[in-house]
C-alpha positions in Angstrom: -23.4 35.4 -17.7 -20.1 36.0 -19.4 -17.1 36.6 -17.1 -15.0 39.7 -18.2 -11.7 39.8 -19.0 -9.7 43.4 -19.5 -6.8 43.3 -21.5 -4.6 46.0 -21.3 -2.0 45.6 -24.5 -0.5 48.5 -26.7 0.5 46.4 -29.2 -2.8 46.2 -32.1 -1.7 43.2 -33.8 -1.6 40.9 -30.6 -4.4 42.8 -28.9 -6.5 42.4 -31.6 -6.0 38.5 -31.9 -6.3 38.2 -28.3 -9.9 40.1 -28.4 -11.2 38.1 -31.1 -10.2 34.3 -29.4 -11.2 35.5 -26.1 -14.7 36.6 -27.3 -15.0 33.4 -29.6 -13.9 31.3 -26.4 -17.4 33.0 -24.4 -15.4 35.4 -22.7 -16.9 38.8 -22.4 -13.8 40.8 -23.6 -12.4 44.6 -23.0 -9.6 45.9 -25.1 -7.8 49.3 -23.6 -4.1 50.2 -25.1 -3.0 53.1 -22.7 -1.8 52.5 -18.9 -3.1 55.0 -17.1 -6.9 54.3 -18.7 -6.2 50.5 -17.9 -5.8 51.2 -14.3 -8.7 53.1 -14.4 -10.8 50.6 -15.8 -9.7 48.4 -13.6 -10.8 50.1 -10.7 -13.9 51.6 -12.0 -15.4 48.7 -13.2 -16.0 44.7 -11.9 -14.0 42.1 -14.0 -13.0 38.5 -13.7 -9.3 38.6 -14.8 -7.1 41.3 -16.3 -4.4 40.0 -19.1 -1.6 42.6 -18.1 1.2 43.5 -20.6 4.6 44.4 -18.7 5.6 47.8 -21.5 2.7 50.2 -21.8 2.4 54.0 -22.8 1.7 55.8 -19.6 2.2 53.3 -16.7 4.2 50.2 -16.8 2.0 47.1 -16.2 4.2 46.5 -12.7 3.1 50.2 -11.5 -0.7 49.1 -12.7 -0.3 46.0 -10.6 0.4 47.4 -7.6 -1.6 50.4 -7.5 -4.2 47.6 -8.1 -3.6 45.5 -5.2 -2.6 48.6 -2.7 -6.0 49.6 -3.6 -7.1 46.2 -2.1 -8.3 45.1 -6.0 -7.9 41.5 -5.8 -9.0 40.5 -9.4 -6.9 38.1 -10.8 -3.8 38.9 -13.6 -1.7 37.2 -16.1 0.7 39.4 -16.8 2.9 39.1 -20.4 6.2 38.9 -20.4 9.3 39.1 -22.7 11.0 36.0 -23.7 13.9 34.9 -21.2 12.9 37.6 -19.0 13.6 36.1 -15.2 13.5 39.2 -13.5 10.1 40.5 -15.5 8.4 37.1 -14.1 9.8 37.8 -10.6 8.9 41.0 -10.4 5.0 40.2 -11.5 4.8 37.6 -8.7 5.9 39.6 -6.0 3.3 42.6 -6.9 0.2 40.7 -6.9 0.2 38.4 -10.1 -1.7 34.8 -10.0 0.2 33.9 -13.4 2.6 34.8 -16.2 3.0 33.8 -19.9 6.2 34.7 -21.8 5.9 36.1 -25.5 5.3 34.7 -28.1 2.7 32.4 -27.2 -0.2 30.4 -28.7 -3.5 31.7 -28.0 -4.1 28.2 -27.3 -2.1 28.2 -24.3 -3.1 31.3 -23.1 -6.8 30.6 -23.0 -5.8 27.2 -21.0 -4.1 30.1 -18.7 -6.9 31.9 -18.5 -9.1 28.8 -17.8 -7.4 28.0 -15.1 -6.8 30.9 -13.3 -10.4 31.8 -13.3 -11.1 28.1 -12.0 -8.6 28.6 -9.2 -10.0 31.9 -8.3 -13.8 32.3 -9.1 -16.1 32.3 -6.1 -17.7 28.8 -7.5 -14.1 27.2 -7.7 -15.0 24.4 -5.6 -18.3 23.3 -7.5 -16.8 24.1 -10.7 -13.3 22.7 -10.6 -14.8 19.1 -11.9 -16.9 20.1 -14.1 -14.8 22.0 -16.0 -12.1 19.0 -16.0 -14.2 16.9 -17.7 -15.1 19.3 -19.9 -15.1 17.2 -23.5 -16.2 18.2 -27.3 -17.6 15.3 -29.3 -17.3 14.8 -33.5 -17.9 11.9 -34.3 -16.3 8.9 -32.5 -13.4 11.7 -31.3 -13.8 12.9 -27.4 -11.5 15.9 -27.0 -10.9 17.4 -23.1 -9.1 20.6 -23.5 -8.6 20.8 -20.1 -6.5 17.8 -20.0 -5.0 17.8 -23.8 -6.6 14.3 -24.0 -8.2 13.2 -27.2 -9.7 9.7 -27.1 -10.4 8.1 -31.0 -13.0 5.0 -31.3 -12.1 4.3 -27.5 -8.7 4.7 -27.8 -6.4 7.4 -26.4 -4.2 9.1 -29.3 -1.0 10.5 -28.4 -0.6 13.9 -29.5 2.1 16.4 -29.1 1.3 19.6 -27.2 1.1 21.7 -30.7 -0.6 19.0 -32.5 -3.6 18.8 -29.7 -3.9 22.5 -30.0 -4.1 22.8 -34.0 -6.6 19.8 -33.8 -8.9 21.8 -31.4 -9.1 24.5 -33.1 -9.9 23.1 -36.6 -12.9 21.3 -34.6 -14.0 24.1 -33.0 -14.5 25.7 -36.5 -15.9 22.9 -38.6 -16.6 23.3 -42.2 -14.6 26.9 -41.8 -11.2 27.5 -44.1 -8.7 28.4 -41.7 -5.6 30.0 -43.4 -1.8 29.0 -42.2 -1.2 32.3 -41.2 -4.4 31.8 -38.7 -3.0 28.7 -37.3 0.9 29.7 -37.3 -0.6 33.1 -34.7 -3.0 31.0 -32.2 -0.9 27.9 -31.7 2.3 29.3 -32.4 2.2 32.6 -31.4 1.7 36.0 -33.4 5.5 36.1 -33.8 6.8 33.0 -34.1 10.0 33.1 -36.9 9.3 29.7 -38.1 7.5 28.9 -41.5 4.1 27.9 -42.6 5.7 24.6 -43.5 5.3 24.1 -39.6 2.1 24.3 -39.8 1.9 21.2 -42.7 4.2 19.0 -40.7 1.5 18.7 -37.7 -0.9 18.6 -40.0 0.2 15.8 -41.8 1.5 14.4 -38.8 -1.9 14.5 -37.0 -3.9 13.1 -40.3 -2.1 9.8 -39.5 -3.0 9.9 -36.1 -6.7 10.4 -36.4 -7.1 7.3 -39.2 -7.9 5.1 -36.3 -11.6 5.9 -36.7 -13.8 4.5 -39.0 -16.3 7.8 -37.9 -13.4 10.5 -37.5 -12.9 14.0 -38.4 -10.9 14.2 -41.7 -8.5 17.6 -42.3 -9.0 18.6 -45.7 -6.1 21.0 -47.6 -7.2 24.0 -49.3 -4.8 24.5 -52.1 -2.8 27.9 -51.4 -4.9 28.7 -48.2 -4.9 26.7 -45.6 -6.7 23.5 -44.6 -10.8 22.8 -43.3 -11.7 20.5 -41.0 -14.8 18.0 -42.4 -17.4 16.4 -40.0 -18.2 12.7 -40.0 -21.0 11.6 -42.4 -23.4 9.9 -40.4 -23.4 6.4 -40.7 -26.0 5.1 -43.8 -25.8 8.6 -45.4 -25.2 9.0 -48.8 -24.6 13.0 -48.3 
C-alpha cells in the first residue's frame, strides 16, 4: 500500500511540482492550499507525513503544528522554510517538527527528506532501514543507490557532485523521455532558483565525461532547443 503524504502549500506553482514528483516517486499524495482545511485534514484522516509550509492563508503552519501535536497527532512533518530563516527553523523544531527544508530546493533533495523521515519514523523502521539503504537502480553496467548518492560504473565508483547525482537520477528514472531544462532547473535546482539554463548544460556535460567509463552505459542525448533524453544501453550483439 502507498504511504500518504499531505502537503499543505498555498503557493500552485511549487505545490503542483511537489504533487506530481511525490506521486511519480509511489507516494500516495494530498494537495490542500488553505490552513485551516490542512489542519483539518490532518486530523480527520490517517497519513504518513505532512510537508508543512510556514505562510498559509488562514493558519500559519506553526499554529497547524501545534494544534497537531496538542491534539496528541504524532505524524511526522517537514516543515518549509524561507531561505536564511534561523528563527523559522527553530521555531518548527520546538513545536513538534521531525525535519525542515529551506526554499528553494530540489525536489530531489526533498524526496531524500522525505525518505528518510518516513524510514526513521514508520512502524517497520527497524526491518526496513536496510533495505531501503541498499536500495539500487540498474541500466546497464551503472548501479545507482539514491539513498547513498553512490553510482558505481563497470565496477567502479564515479565521483559525482551532489547536483550532478541528482540530474543523473532523474534522466534514468525517465528513460527514452525528453526532459526540458526548465524541468531539470525546478527538481534539482529548485522551482526558483535565479541561475540560468546554462546550469543545467554544465552538469550535463560535465556528467557525460564521467559516465564514458562504461563500455555498456547510459548515454545523455541533447535535444536541440529542448532539453536532453537519456538513451538505454543496447544489449550486447544487438544491431537495434
Amino acid at each position: 500500500m502507498s504511504q500518504k503524504v499531505l502537503v499543505i502549500e498555498d503557493e500552485p506553482t511549487l505545490a503542483r511540482l511537489l504533487s506530481y514528483n511525490l506521486t511519480q516517486e509511489g507516494y500516495d499524495t494530498t494537495v490542500i492550499e488553505h490552513g485551516v482545511e490542512g489542519l483539518q485534514a490532518a486530523l480527520q484522516r490517517s497519513f504518513d507525513l505532512i510537508i508543512l509550509d510556514i505562510m498559509l492563508p488562514g493558519m500559519n503552519g506553526f499554529e497547524i503544528l501545534s494544534r497537531l501535536r496538542q491534539s496528541g497527532n504524532g505524524t511526522p512533518v517537514i516543515v518549509l522554510t524561507a531561505r536564511n530563516a534561523e528563527e523559522e527553523v527553530v521555531q518548527g523544531l520546538k513545536r513538534g517538527a521531525d525535519d525542515y527544508i529551506t526554499k528553494p530546493f530540489g525536489v530531489a533533495e526533498l524526496l531524500a527528506r522525505v525518505s528518510a523521515v518516513l524510514r526513521r519514523t514508520g512502524p517497520e523502521q527497524d526491518g526496513k532501514a536496510s533495505e531501503s539503504s541498499d536500495r539500487v537502480i540498474s541500466a546497464g553496467e551503472l548501479s545507482i543507490f539514491p539513498e547513498r548518492y553512490e553510482v558505481i560504473l563497470a565496477g567502479e565508483t564515479v565521483p559525482l557532485r551532489p547536483k550532478e547525482f541528482e540530474v543523473l537520477l532523474y534522466l534514468v528514472q525517465r528513460p527514452g523521455m525528453v526532459i526540458t531544462r526548465d524541468d531539470l532547473m525546478n527538481v534539482v535546482w529548485g522551482f526558483d532558483y535565479i541561475g540560468g539554463q546554462r546550469t543545467v548544460d554544465v552538469h550535463v556535460s560535465s556528467l557525460r565525461k564521467k559516465l564514458e567509463l562504461g563500455q555498456q552505459s547510459v548515454q545523455i542525448e541533447s535535444i536541440r532547443g529542448v532539453g536532453y533524453k537519456l538513451v538505454m544501453p543496447k544489449k550486447l550483439g544487438s544491431s537495434k
